[in-house]
C-alpha positions in Angstrom: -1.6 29.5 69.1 -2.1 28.5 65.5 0.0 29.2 63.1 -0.9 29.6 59.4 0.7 29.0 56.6 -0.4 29.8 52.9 1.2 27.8 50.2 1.1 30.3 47.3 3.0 28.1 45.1 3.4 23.9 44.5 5.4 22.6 47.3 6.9 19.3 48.2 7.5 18.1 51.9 8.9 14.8 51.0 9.0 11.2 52.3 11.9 10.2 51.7 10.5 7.6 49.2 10.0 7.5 45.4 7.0 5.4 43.6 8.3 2.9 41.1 10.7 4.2 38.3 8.1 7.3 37.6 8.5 9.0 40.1 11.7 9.9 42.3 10.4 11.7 45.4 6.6 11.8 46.4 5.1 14.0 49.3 4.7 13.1 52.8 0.8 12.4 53.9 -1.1 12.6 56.6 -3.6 9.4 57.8 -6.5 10.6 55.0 -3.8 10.8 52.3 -4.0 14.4 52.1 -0.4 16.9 52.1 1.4 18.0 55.1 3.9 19.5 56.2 6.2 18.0 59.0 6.2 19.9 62.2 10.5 19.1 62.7 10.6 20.6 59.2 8.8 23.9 60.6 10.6 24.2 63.7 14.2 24.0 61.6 12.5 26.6 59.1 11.3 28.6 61.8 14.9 28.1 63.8 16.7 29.1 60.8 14.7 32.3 60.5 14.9 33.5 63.8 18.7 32.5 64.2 20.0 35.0 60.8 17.7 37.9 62.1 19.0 37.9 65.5 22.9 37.8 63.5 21.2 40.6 61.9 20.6 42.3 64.9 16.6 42.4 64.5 16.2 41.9 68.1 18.6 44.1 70.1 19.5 42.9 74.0 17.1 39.9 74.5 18.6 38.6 77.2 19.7 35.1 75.3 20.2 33.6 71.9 16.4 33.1 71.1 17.3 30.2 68.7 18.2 28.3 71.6 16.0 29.2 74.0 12.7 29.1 71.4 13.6 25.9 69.7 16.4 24.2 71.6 20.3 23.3 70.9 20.8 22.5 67.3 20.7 19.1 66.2 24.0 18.9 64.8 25.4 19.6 68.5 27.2 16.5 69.2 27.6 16.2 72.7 24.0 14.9 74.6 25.0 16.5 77.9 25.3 20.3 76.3 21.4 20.1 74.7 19.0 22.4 75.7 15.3 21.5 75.2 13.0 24.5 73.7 10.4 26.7 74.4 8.0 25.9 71.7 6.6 22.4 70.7 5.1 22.5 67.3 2.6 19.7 65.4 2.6 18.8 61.9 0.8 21.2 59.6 -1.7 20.0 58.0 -5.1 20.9 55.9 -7.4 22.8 58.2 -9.1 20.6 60.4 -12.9 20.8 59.1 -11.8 20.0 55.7 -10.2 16.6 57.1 -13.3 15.9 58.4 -15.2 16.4 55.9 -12.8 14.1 53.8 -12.8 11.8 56.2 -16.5 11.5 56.1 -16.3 11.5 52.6 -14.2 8.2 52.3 -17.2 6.6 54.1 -19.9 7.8 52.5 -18.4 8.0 48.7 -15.0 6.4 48.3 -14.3 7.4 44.5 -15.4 11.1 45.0 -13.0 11.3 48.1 -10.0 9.7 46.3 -10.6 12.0 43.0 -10.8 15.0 45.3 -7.6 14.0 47.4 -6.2 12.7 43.7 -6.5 16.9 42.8 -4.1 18.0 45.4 -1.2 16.7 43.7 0.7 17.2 40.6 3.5 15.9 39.1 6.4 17.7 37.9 9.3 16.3 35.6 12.9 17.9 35.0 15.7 17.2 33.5 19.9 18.2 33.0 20.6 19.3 29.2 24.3 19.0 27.8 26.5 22.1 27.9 26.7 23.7 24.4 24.1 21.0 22.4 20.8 21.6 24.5 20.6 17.9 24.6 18.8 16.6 27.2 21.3 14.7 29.3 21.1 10.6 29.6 19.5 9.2 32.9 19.0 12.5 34.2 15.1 12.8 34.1 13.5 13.3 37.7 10.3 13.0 38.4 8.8 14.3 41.6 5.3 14.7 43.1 4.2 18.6 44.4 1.3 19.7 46.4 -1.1 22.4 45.0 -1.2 25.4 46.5 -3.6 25.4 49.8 -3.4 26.4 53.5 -1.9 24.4 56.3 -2.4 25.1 60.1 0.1 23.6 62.7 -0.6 24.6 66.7 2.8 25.9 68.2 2.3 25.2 72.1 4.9 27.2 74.8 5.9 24.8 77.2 6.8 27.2 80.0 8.0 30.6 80.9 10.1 32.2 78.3 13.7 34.0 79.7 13.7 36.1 76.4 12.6 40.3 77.2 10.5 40.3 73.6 7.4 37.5 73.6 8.2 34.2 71.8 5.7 35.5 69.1 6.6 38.6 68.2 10.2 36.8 68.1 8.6 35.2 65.0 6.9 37.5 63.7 10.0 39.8 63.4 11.9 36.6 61.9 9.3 35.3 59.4 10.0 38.0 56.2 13.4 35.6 56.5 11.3 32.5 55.6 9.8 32.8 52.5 9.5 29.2 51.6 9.1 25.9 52.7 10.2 22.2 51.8 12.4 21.2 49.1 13.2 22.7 46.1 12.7 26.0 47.9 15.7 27.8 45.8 13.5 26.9 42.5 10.4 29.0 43.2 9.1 26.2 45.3 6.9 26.3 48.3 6.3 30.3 48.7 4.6 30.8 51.8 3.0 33.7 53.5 2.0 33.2 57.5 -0.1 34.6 60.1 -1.2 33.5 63.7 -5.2 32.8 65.1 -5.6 32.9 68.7 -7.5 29.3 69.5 -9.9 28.8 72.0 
């Protein structure tokens, strides 16, 4: 199954690395240079979501804890003999696939028009802390970090077996995913808004 996602806001799936002193976090990219979206960082998202609605109840008698049994023991389970692989295996999400190609094609046949184009997808976004009772803006405290423009991303999500659960693994998701509203960082500041939906591929 694919599973997409539609970024209806700037969003930031960072690399863990800065560029320089201008710029403290930048976004993580695929091979072509374009934005994407780490499939861990979905599953944990996804995890997340299904895990609060079944505390909610959303599911009734399953027959198990679909958290576990869709994506696997949680990572913060210490012991290596008490993990339980999951269900689902999910890639990276990333731009749809013809538009990578046509990108890719692109860097061959007209290298400044691809790296303008890819140049587009990103913006740059500056904040910074002010001083409590002077609206000063506060030393040292500018951050700079690079967001994504708003686009769709498609990831596959692959069942690896039989699932034990009474309610299909997607309609699992489906009931959790009004619980995931955003992805990435920044999430709690109006980043990353994301609406989803599944396509059967062939």
């Amino acid at each position: 199954m694919r599973l997409i996602l539609c970024l209806e806001h700037y969003w930031h799936a960072g690399s863990g690395a800065g560029r320089g002193g201008h710029l403290d976090a930048v976004v993580r990219r695929d091979n072509l240079g374009l934005p994407l979206l780490p499939g861990r960082s979905l599953k944990g998202l996804l995890r997340d979501a299904v895990q609060r609605a079944n505390d909610f109840g959303w599911f009734g008698d399953v027959g198990g804890d679909p958290a576990t049994v869709l994506f696997g023991t949680p990572p913060q389970t210490l012991s290596v003999d008490e993990t339980q692989p999951g269900l689902l295996r999910f890639s990276d999400a990333t731009l749809p696939d013809d538009f990578r190609a046509a990108m890719a094609h692109l860097r061959v046949t007209d290298e400044a028009r691809c790296t303008a184009l890819v140049n587009g997808l990103f913006r740059e976004m500056f904040s910074t802390a002010m001083e409590e009772g002077s609206g000063v803006a506060r030393k040292h405290s500018l951050r700079g970090i690079e967001v994504a423009v708003p686009c769709q991303l498609h990831a596959t999500v692959e069942a690896l077996g039989a699932s034990s659960l009474a309610m299909p693994w997607q309609q699992i998701i489906d009931v959790a995913r009004p619980l995931m509203r955003a992805v990435g960082a920044q999430r709690h500041r109006g980043y990353g808004r994301v609406a989803m939906a599944w396509e059967q591929v062939a």
